[in-house]
C-alpha positions in Angstrom: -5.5 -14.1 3.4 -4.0 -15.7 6.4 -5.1 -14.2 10.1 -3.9 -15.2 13.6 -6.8 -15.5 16.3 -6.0 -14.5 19.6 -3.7 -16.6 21.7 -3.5 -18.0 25.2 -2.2 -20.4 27.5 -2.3 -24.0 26.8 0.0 -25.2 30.4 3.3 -24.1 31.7 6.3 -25.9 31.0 9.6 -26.4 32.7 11.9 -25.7 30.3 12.0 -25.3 26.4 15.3 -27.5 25.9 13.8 -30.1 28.6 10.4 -30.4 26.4 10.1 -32.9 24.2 7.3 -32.1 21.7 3.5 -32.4 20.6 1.8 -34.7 18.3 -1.5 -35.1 17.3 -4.0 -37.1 18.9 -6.8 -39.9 16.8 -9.6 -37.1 18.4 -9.7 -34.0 16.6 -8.8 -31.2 18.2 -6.9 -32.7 20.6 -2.7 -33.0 21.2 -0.5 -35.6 22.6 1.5 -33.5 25.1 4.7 -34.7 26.2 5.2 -32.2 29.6 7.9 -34.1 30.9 10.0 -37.3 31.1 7.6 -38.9 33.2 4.1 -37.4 32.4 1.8 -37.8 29.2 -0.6 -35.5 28.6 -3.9 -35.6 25.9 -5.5 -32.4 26.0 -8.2 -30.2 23.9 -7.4 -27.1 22.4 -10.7 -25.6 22.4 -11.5 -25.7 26.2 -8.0 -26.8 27.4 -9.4 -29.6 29.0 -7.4 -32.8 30.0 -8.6 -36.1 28.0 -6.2 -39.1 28.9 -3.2 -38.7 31.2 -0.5 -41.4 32.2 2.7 -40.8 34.3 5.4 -43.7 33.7 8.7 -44.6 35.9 11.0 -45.1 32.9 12.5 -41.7 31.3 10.9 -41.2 27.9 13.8 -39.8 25.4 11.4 -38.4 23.0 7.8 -36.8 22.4 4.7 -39.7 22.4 2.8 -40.1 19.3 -0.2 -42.1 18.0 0.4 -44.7 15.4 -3.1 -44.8 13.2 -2.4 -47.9 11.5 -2.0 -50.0 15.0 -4.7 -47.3 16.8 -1.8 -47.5 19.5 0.1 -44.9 21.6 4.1 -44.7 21.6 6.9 -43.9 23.2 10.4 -44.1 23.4 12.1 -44.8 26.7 15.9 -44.8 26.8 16.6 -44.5 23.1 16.2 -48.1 22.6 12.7 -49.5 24.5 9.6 -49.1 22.3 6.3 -49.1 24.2 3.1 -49.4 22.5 -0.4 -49.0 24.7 -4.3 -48.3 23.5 -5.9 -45.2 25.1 -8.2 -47.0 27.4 -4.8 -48.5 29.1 -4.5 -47.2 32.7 -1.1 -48.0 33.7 1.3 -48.7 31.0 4.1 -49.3 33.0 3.1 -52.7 32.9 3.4 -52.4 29.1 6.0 -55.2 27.1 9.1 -52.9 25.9 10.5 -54.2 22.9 13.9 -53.5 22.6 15.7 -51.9 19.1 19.8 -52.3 18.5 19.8 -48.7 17.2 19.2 -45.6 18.7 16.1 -43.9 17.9 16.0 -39.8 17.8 12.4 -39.3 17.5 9.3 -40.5 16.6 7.2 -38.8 13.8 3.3 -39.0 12.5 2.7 -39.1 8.8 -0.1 -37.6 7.5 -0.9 -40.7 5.7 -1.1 -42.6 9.3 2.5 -44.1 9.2 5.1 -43.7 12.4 8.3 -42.8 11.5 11.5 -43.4 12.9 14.6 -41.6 12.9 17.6 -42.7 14.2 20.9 -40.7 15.8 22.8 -41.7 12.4 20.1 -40.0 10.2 18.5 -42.9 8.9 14.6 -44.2 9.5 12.2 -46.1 8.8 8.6 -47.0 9.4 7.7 -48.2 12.8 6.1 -52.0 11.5 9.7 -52.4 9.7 11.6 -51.8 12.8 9.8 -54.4 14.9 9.8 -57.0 11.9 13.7 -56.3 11.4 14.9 -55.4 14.5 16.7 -59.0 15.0 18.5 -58.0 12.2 21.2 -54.6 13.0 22.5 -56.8 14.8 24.8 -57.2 12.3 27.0 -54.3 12.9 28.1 -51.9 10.6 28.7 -54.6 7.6 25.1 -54.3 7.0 24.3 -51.0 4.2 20.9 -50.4 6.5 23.1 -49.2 9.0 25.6 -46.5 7.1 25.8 -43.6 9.3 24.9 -40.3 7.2 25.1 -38.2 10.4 27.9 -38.8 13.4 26.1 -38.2 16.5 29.2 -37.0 18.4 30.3 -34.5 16.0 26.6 -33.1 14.8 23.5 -32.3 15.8 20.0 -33.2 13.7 17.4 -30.0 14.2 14.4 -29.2 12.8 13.0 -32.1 11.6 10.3 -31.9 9.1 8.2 -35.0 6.9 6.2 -33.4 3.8 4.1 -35.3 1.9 4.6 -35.1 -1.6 1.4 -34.5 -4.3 2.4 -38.2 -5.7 2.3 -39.8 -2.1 6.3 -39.8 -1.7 7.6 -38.7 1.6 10.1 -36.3 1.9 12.2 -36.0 4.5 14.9 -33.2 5.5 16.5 -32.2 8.4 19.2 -29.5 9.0 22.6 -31.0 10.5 24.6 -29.2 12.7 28.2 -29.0 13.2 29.1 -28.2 17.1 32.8 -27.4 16.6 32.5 -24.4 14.2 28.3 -23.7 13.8 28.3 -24.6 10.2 25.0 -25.6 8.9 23.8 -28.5 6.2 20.2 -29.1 4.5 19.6 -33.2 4.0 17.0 -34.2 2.6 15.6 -37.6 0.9 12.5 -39.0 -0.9 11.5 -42.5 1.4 9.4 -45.6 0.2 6.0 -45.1 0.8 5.7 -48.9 1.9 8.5 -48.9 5.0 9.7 -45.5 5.0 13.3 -46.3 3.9 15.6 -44.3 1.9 15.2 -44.8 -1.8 18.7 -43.5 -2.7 21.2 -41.7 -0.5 20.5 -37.9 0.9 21.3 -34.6 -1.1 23.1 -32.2 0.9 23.0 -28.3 0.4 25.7 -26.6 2.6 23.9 -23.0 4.2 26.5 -20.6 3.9 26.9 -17.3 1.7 30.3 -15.5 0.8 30.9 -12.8 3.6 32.5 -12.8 7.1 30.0 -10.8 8.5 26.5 -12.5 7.0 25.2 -15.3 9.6 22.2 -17.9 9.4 19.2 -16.1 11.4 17.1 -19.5 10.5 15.8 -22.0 8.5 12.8 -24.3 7.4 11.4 -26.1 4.7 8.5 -25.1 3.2 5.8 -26.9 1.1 4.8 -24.9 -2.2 2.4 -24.8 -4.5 5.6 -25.4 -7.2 6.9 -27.8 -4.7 9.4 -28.0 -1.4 11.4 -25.3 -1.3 14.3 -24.5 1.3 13.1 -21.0 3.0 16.8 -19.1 5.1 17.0 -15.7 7.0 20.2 -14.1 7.0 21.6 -11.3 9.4 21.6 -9.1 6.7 17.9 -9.0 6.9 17.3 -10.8 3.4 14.9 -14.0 2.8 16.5 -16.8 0.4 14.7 -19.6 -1.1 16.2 -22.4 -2.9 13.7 -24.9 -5.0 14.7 -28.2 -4.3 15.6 -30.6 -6.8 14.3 -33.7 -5.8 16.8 -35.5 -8.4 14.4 -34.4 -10.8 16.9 -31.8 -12.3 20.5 -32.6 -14.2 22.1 -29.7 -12.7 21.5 -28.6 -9.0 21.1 -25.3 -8.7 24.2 -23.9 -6.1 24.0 -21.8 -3.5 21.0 -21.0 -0.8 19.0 -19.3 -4.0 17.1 -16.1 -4.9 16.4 -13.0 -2.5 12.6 -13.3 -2.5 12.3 -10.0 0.7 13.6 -7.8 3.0 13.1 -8.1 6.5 11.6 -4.9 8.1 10.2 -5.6 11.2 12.0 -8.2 12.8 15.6 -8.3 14.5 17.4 -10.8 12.9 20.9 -10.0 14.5 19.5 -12.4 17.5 17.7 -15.8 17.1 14.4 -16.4 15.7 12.2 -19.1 14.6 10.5 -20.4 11.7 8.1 -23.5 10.5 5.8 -24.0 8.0 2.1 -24.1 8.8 0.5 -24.9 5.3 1.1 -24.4 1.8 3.1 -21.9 1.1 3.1 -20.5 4.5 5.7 -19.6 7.1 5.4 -18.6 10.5 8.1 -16.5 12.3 8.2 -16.0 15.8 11.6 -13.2 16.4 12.1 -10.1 18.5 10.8 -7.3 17.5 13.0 -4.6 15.3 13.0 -2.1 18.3 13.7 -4.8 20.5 11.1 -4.4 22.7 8.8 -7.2 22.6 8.3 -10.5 20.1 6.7 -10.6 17.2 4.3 -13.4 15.3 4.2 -13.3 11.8 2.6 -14.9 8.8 4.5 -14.8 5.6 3.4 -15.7 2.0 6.1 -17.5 0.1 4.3 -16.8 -2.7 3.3 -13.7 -3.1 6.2 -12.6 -0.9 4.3 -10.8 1.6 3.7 -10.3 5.3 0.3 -11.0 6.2 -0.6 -11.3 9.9 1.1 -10.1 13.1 1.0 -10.9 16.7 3.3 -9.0 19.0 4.1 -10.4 22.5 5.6 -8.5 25.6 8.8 -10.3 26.2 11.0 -11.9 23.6 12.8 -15.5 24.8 15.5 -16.4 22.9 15.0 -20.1 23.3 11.6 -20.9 21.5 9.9 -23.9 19.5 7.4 -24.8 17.0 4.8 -27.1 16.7 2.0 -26.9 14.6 -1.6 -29.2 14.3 -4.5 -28.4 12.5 -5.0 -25.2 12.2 -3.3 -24.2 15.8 0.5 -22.7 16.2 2.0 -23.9 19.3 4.4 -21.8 20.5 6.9 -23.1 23.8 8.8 -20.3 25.6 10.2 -19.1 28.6 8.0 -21.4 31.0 4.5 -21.3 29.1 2.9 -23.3 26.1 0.5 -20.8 24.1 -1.9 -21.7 21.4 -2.3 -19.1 18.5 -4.7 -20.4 16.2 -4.7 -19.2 12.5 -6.7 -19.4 9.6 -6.2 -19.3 6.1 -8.6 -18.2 3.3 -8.8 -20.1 0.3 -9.8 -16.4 -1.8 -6.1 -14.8 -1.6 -5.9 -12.7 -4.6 -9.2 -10.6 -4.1 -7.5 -9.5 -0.6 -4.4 -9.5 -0.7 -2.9 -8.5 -4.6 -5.8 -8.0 -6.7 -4.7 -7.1 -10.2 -1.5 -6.5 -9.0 1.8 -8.4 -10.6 3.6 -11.0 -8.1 7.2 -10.0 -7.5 9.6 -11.8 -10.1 13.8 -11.2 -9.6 14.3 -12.5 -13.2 11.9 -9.6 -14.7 13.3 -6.9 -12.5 16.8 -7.7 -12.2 19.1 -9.8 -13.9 21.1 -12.6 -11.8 24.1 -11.5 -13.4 24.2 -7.9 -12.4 23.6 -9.0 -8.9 26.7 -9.9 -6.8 26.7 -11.5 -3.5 25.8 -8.0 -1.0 22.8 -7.3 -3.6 24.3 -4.2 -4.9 24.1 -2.8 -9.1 27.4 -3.0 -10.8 26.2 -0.7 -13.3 23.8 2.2 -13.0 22.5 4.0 -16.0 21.1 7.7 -15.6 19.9 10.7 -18.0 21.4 14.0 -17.6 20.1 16.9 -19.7 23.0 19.4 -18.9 25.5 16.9 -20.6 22.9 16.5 -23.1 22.7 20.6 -24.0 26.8 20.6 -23.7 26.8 17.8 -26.4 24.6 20.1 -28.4 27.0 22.7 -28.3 30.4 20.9 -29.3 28.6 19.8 -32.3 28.9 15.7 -31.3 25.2 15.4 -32.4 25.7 16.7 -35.7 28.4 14.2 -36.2 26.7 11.7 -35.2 24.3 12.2 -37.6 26.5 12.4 -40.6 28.3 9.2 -39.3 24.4 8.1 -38.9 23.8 8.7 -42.7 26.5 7.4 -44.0 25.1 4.1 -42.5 22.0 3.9 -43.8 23.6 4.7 -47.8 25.9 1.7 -47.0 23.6 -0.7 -45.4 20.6 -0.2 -47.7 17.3 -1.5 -46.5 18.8 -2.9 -42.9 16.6 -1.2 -40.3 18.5 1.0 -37.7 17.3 2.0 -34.5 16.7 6.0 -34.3 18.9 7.6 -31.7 16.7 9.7 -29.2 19.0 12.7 -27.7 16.3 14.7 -25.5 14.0 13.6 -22.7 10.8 14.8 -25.7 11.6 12.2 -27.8 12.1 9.3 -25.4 8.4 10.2 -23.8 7.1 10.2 -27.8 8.7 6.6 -28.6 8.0 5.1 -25.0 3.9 6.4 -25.7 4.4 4.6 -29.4 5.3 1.7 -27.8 2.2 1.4 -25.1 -0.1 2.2 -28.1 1.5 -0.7 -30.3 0.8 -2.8 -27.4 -2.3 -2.0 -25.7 -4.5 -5.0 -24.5 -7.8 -4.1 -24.8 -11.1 -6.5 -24.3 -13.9 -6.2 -27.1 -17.2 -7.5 -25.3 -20.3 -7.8 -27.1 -23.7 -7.2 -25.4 -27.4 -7.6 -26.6 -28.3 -4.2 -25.1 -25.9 -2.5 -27.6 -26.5 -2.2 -31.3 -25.6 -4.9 -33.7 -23.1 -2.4 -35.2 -21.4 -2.1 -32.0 -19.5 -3.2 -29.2 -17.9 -2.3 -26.3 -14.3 -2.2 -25.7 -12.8 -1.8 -22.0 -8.8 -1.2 -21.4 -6.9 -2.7 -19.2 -4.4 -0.8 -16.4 -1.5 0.8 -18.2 1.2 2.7 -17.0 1.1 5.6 -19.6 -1.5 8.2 -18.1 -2.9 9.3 -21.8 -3.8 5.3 -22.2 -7.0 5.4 -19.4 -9.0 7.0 -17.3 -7.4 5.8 -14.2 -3.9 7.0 -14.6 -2.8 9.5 -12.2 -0.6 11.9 -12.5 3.2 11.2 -13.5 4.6 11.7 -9.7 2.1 9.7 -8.4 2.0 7.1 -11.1 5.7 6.0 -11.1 4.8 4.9 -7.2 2.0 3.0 -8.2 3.7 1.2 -10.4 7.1 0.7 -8.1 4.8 -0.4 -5.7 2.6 -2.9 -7.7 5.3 -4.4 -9.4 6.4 -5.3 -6.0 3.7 -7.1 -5.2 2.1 -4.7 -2.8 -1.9 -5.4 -2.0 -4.1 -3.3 -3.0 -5.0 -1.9 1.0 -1.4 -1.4 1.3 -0.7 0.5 -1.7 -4.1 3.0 -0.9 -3.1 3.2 2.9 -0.1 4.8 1.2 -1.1 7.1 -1.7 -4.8 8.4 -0.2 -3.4 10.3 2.5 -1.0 12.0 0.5 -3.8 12.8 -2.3 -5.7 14.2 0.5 -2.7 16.3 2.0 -2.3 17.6 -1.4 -5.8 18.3 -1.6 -5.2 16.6 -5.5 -9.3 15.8 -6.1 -9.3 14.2 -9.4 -5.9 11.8 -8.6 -8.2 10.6 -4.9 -11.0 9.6 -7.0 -9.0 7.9 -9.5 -7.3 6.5 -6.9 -10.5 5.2 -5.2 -11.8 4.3 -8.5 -8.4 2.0 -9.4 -8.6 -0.5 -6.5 -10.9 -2.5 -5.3 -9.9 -3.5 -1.7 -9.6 -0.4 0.1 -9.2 -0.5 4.2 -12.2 1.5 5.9 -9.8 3.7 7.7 -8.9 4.9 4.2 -12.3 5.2 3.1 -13.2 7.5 6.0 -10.4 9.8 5.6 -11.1 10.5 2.2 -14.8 10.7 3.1 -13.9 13.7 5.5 -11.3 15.4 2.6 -14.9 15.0 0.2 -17.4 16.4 3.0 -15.1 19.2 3.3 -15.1 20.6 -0.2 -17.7 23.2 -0.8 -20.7 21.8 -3.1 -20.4 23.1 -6.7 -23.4 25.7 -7.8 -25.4 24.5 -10.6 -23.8 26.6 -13.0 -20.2 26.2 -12.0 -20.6 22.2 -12.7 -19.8 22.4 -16.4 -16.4 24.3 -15.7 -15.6 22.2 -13.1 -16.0 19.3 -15.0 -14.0 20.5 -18.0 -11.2 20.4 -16.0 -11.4 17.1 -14.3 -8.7 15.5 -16.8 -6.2 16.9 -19.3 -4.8 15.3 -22.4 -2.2 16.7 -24.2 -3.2 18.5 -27.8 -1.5 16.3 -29.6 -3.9 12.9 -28.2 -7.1 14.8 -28.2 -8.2 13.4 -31.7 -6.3 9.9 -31.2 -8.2 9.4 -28.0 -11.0 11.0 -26.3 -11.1 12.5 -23.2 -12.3 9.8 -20.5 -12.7 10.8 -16.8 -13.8 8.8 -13.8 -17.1 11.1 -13.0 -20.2 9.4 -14.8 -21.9 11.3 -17.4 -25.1 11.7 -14.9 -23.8 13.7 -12.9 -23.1 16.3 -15.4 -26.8 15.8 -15.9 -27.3 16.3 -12.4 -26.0 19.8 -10.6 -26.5 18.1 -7.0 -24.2 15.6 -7.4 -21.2 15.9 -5.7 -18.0 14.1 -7.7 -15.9 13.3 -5.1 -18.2 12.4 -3.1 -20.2 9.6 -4.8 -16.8 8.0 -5.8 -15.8 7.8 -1.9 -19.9 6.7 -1.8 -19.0 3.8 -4.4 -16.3 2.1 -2.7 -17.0 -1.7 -0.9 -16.4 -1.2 3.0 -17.3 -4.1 6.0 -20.1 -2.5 7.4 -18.4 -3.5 11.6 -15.4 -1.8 11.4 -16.9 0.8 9.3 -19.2 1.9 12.2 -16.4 2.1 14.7 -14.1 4.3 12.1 -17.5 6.8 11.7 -17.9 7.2 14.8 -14.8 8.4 15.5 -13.6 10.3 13.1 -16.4 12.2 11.8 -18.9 14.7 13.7 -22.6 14.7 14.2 -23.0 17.7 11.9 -21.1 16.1 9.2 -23.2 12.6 9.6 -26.5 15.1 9.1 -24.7 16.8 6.0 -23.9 13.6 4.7 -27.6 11.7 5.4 -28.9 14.5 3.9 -26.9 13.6 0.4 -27.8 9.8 1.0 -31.4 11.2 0.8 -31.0 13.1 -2.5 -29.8 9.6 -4.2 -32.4 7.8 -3.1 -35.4 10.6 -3.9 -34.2 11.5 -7.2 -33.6 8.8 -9.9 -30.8 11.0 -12.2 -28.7 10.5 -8.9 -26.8 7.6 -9.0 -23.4 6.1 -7.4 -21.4 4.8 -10.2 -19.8 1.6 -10.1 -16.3 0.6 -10.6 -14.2 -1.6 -13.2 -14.4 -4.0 -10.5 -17.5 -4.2 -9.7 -19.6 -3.5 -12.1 -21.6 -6.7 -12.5 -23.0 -6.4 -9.3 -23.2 -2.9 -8.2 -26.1 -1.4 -7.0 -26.8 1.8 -5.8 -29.7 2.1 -3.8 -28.1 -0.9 -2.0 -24.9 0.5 -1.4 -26.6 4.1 -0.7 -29.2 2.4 2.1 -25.8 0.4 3.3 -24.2 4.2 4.2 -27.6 5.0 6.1 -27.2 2.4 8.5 -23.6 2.6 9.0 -24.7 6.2 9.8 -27.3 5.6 12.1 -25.7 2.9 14.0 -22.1 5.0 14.5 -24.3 7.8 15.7 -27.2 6.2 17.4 -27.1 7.9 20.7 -26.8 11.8 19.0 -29.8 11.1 16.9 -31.9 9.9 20.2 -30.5 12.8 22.3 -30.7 15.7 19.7 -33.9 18.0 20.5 -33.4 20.1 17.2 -36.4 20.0 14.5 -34.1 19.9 11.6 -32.7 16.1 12.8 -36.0 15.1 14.0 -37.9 15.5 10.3 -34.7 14.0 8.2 -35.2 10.8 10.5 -39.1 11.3 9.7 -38.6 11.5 6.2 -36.1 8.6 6.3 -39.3 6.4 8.2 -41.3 7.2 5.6 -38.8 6.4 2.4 -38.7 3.0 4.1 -42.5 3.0 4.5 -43.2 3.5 1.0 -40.8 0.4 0.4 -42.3 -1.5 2.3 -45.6 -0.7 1.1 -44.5 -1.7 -2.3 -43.0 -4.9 -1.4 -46.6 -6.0 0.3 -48.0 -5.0 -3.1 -45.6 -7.6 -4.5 -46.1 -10.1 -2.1 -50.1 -10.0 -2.8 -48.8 -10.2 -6.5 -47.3 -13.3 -6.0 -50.3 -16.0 -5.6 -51.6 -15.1 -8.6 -48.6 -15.2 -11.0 -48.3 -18.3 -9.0 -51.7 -19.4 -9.9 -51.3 -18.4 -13.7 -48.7 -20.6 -14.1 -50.1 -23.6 -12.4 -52.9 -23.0 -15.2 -50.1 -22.8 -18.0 -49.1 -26.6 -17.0 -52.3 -27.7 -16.0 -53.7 -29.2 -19.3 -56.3 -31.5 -18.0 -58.7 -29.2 -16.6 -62.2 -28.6 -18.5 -62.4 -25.1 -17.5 -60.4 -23.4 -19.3 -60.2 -20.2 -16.0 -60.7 -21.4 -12.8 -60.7 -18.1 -11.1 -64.7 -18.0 -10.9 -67.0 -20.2 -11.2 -70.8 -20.0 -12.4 -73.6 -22.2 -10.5 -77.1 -22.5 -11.3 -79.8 -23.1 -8.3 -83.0 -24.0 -8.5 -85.5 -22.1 -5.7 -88.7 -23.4 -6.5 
């Protein structure tokens, strides 16, 4: 999972179009600030506190960086004068300028250590080749070095970007615009690692998409785990991404690429911004979709999801990107802020789980897409045609026609026509039973003549345990085959479970996923404590009537349902209940949701149950499919106590009723009698030390050395 920190204020700026960029410094967690055309800036991000500073008299043109491989600062002054100065230099006006024939753009930091530079025509190269060769474009445009790929009068380079390629090849691309009619183009290039030259010419992708009325929102590169992809946000709110090709591939695929998303929250009928910040990450910084603020956000190329959010006050339309280590720097309006970010290297547990990644070629074929998104054929069921087809008889010509076939093609197989909604359900649950994945695990606890088979998720609701009913199961799977988490998806569903008051789907629900938001958990902790608790001779009914299975399955497949067997054993257990019980929760935020959602008479109610599971040993919470290696339940149980006591610290002090005052006694002596029997332990443990220091002590005469027998002579 990705998260942004919170933000603040690095320095104010002049003006966004005026600023000319960050680098990063040789210390860590420091940044080369260009403020102005006069004044260089090294500052920390941690304390915002000014290293090195220099002011020069000459107009820098672009942002300062540091060269590694010289352990020199530089500049650019005029376009043409290269400066190079060490960080203990105090004035570097009095600096050599070396001066370059062509006109340099900007100046770029590898991650290798190289300087790059690029010039107003489109081409670069390393900063130790321009000073060895810079005699040399003096040639004029006879030389091939100097081919311009980009007219500066006509066009305008943006959004420059250097990747780093898992072979050590540098990539460059930049986005070309045209100033007369707005059009944008993607170049990019793979350079020589040695001088940073082009290896062949650029490849050119033209951003545009069929439509008068569809405009480029913005653009980036972005570096993925299956390589450098081209990332574009359209004004009809859809997210494109083209692979590139790298001249790896024959045939170039056309076009801007794939919808990968839909843009929800953010406006993209006025400017935004985008960069990439790591693998496979974007940021976008855009106003927000009421237009009332900005909006920061983190998105996961992929696994095609939004992550993490940061709203702002006021939205500027002019804004930049920068981004080193693991900070964002944001420039607009007049102010600099830092947003640090951090990404975990654990995604799936948080963020999808078992859930299937969103894939356009499984869902929808390319070919019955056109270019606004839309079906060109839709295919429905309707059973009143179906009963006015019975009538006129076309079913029972159909059949005869049918026949016929089969006596003239002889053994050739024929797919059976299916003409009610019955006999679709019957083939469909043929077809999940011919295909079931199951996992056969063996285990020394079991006999030798057996073995333990567990199934996997399937859609079909008579296939598992876990299957909820068909309303609810058709947007489980819609939403998990869109690659929604697994907090997302149960932020959804419990809340309408609970609304429904629909017991046994909640606990399967609760029971499916494993990543479930404590706000969630809470709420269906109130919906439990809420339900009367079952007599001891209503349990078996209620129990019987946990799960159906059609007739027709019963001997096929046994009845499985989510509530363990011992707590049909057990009257006092409460179902519901010890499946909200079961569920991982962080025990910080956990608190903060207790305390405010549920009373002091339901945290006694509920302490009172914690008690039972700990006192009596046929009450048990039962674990999940998730966790199931390491569940334990007097640990999770004595995690609920202290979430409980800690939410509701200050009633327990303050309350002068008996009843509270001898459940917290008879909680201070459950952990007394633990603690007694750990100090048993702990005595325990010097001698099973000492026995087996004996076991590897062969040398000693006596063969026990736990007594020893002395004979004295008194007289």
């Amino acid at each position: 999972m990705a998260k942004l920190l919170a933000y603040y204020n690095l320095c104010p700026i002049n003006n966004v179009e005026d600023f000319l960029g960050l680098s990063r410094d040789v210390d860590p967690g420091c940044v080369i600030n260009t403020l102005g055309r006069n004044i260089i800036l090294v500052v920390k991000l941690s304390n915002q506190r000014q290293i090195r500073s220099w002011t020069v008299l000459d107009r820098l043109s672009s942002k300062v960086v540091y060269d590694f491989r010289s352990e020199r600062y530089v500049g650019v002054f005029g376009g043409k004068f290269i400066r190079c100065w060490s960080q203990d230099q105090n004035d570097i006006n009095t600096v050599k300028k070396v001066k370059l024939y062509r006109t340099v753009l900007d100046l770029f930091s590898l991650a290798n250590g190289q300087t790059l530079l690029l010039y107003t025509d489109g081409s670069c190269e390393s900063l130790e080749s321009a000073l060895e060769t810079r005699k040399q474009n003096k040639t004029g445009p006879n030389d091939e070095r100097t081919v311009q790929n980009v007219d500066p009068k006509t066009h305008t380079i943006r959004d420059v970007q250097v990747l780093m390629l898992d072979n050590g090849t540098p990539l460059l691309t930049y986005f070309v615009r045209r100033e007369d009619d707005g059009t944008v183009e993607l170049n990019y290039a793979l350079l020589d690692p040695s001088n940073l030259k082009l290896q062949k010419g650029f490849e050119k992708i033209a951003l545009q998409r069929i439509g008068d009325d569809i405009k480029l929102a913005s653009s980036c590169i972005v570096d993925g785990s299956d390589g450098p992809s081209l990332l574009t946000v359209w004004s009809d709110s859809r997210i494109f991404n083209l692979q590139l090709s790298l001249g790896q591939s024959p045939k170039r695929e056309e076009g801007v690429g794939n919808v990968i998303e839909m843009v929800q929250t953010l406006n993209v009928k006025q400017p935004l911004s985008m960069t990439c910040i790591g693998k496979d990450y974007v940021a976008f910084y855009a106003n927000n979709k009421n237009q009332d603020g900005a909006i920061l956000l983190l998105f996961n190329v992929q696994f095609k999801v939004f992550q993490a959010k940061q709203f702002f006050k006021v939205y500027f339309v002019s804004s930049r990107f920068w981004v080193v280590e693991s900070n964002i720097l944001l420039a607009f309006g007049q102010m600099l802020a830092v947003v640090p970010f951090k990404i975990s290297k654990k995604q799936l547990s948080d963020m999808i789980g078992s859930q299937q990644t969103f894939d356009l070629t499984h869902t929808i074929d390319d070919e019955s897409i056109n270019e606004e998104c839309e079906f060109l054929d839709t295919y429905s069921f309707s059973e009143t045609l179906t009963e006015k087809a019975k009538q006129s008889g076309v079913f029972d010509e159909c059949n005869k026609n049918e026949q016929a076939d089969d006596e003239n093609e002889g053994d050739k197989p024929v797919c059976k026509r299916l003409y009610s909604e019955y006999e679709f359900d019957e083939v469909l649950r043929e077809a999940y039973r011919a295909s079931l994945p199951v996992n056969v695990i063996e285990s020394d606890s079991l006999p030798e003549d057996m073995v333990q088979i567990k199934l996997f998720n399937n859609a079909d609701y008579t296939l598992g345990p876990l299957i909820l009913s068909e309303n609810f199961e058709i947007i489980l799977e819609e939403l998990e085959r869109s690659g929604y988490s697994e907090v997302e998806i149960s932020d959804r569903i419990v809340p309408l479970l609970v609304q429904g008051k629909l017991t046994v789907d909640l606990a399967k629900c609760l029971k499916r996923y494993s990543v479930i938001s404590e706000r969630t958990i809470v709420k269906a902790l109130k919906y439990a404590l809420s339900l009367p608790v079952p007599e001891y001779e209503d349990v078996a009914s209620t129990d019987q009537e946990t799960v159906k299975v059609p007739k027709k399955l019963e001997s096929e497949l046994p009845n499985q349902d989510v509530i363990v067997e011992a707590q049909t054993n057990h009257p006092s257990h409460r179902d519901l209940l010890n499946v909200v019980l079961s569920c991982s929760f962080n025990r910080k935020p956990m608190t903060q949701y207790i305390r405010k959602e549920l009373e002091f008479t339901d945290v006694t109610v509920l302490l009172q149950h914690l008690e039972d599971l700990l006192l009596d040993p046929m009450a048990t919470l039962s674990e999940t499919l998730h966790n199931g290696d390491t569940f334990d339940s007097d640990e999770q149980v004595v995690g609920w106590i202290m979430v409980l006591l800690d939410s509701h610290y200050q009633q327990f002090i303050l309350s002068t009723e008996d009843d509270v005052r001898e459940q917290l006694q008879r909680m201070l002596d459950i952990v007394n009698r633990h603690i007694g029997l750990l100090n048993q332990l702990q005595t325990l443990a010097p001698s099973l030390r000492r026995m087996l220091q004996r076991k590897t002590n062969k040398s000693a005469r006596d063969p026990s050395q736990w007594y020893k027998v002395e004979s004295i002579t008194l007289y």
